[in-house]
Steps between C-alpha positions, in 0.01 A plus 500: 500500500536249222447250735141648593442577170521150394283357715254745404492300132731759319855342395736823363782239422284336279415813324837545467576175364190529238669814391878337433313235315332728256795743464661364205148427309372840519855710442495278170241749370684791592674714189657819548178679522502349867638773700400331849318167563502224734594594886412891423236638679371591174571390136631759252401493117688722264250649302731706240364303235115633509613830384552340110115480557283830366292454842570194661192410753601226775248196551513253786283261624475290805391144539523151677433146385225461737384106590751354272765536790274214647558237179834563549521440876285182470778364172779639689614684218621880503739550229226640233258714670781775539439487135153526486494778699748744347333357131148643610637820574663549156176439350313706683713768390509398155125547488629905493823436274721550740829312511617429837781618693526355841317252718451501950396189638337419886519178647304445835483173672396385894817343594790554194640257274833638349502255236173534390519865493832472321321263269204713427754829436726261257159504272460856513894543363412252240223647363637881555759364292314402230297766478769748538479715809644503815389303850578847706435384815244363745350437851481109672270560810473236775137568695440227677109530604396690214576211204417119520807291577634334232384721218683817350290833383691631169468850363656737288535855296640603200569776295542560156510751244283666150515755340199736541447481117486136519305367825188260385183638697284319279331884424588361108298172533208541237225304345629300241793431675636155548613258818758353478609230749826347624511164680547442865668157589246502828353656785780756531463604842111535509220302600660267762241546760270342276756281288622325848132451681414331126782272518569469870385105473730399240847365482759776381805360466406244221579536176151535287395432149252795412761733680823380394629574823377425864252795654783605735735592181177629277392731812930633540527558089665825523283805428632623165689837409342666134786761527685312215136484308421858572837582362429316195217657417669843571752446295276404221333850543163341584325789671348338871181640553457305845648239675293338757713254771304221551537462884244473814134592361612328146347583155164633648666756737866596353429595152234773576746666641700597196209619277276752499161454699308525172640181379472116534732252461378192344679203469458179337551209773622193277765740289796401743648188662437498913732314664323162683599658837143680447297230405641253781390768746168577346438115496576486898278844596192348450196734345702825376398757286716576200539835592613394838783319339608838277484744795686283708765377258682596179315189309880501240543851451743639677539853309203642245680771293211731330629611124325651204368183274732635233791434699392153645677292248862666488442492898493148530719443225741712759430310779519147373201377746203607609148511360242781381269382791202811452452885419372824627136619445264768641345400831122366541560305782780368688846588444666148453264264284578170441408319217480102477 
């Protein structure tokens, strides 16, 4: 049966190989709230610790790192989109205060590569690591006929935890209000559609002047965690009205959905430094509209943290970066206005 099932493009042995590989990387995130992980059918949490909470409410999110799978086949280079991936989830999260918990990943490929897989699960342990929670287990799916050979689909969901009294749902957010914005470092892990079809004609593997970098390391810069900024602030007892994660849709689609419908968010496109990644693409696409550009990408700001004005100042001060980038007013027209 293996036989047969080998020749009709599914290798178990090199499932099995993928999963000895990444073994080590993802029990290194296990702690003793682990109960069962890697090789269960299922991975147990110990929860115990959500009963300190008054009414602790569960949040989880799932998400991929859509087209930027394809930069990394084309630079053959794995090792950090495990990271990106497991880095967008936290944020997403952190858009509702929660701190997370665990992480599940999925892996799907046509015809298996153990050590890319193992590669691409090494990431997740490093950042699930850093950002404190556990890689509780996963799927790697070999489909031949469904994905492109060669390239590697990469998902995953994770949970995390708030208190009821504390989740952000940006039902606080109020004229007057201030945005504040915290730096991205590049695409993160949307727009690349777009960002490779730009840039498709150009050499990537050269190191650049007005990047600093070649295209192929500017398009891999890790997507950032802001669980150590949001912690900061936290800390500092600045009170979040809304976080906004600056992902797929960018400024023009992400931020409206943390504020009331009442309300506009205007910002003030000059305040912040935008990495050159943007304007090298915008260069190569030709006759673009700047709202194109702001829907499609996060144009610098990776987070936009919405605070009352009188708290702006002892926020940043906090943080140590970041830049008061716009504010909150009533609505007369759109809901994200951007002012040169």
């Amino acid at each position: 049966m293996s036989d047969a099932y080998a020749r009709s493009g599914v290798n178990i042995g090199e499932g099995n190989r993928a999963v000895q590989l990444m073994k080590d990387a993802v029990r290194s995130t296990h702690d003793a709230r682990v109960l069962a992980g890697i090789g269960a059918f299922g991975g147990m949490f110990d929860a115990s610790a959500l009963k300190a909470m008054a009414a602790p409410v569960l949040v989880a999110s799932t998400d991929g790192v859509g087209t930027k799978t394809k930069v990394a086949a084309a630079m053959g280079r794995w090792e950090t989109i495990g990271q990106d991936l497991v880095n967008h989830c936290v944020n997403d999260i952190l858009a509702q205060g929660a701190q997370p918990l665990f992480f599940m990943d999925y892996i799907a490929a046509s015809k298996l590569d153990a050590g890319q897989a193992a590669t691409v699960v090494t990431g997740m342990a490093v950042a699930c690591r850093e950002n404190g929670l556990a890689l509780l287990g996963g799927e790697t799916a070999e489909m031949p006929g469904v994905y492109v050979d060669g390239e590697m689909d990469v998902a995953g969901t994770i949970v995390g935890v708030v208190d009821r009294t504390q989740a952000i749902d940006g039902t606080r957010v109020a004229a007057g209000d201030v945005i504040l914005g915290l730096p991205s470092n590049g695409l993160h892990t949307n727009g690349y559609s777009l960002a490779r079809r730009a840039l498709a004609g150009l050499d990537w593997y050269i190191q650049r002047a007005d990047l600093g970098a070649s295209i192929g390391d500017a398009l891999l810069a890790v997507h950032r965690s802001y669980l150590t900024q949001f912690r900061k602030l936290d800390a500092a007892s600045v009170r979040m009205h809304g976080i906004a994660h600056i992902t797929g849709g960018g400024l023009l689609e992400n931020v409206p959905r943390v504020m009331p419908n009442d309300l506009a968010a205007v910002f003030h496109v000059g305040a912040w430094p935008v990495p050159p990644i943007f304007e090298l693409i915008r260069q190569h696409l030709g006759d673009v509209a700047r709202d194109d550009l702001y829907r499609a990408f996060n144009m610098g700001l990776g987070l936009c943290v919405v605070v009352a004005r009188v708290d702006a100042s002892r926020a940043l001060s906090a943080l140590g970066e970041g830049t008061l980038v716009g504010e909150i007013t009533r609505r007369a027209g759109p809901a994200v206005v951007l002012e040169a």
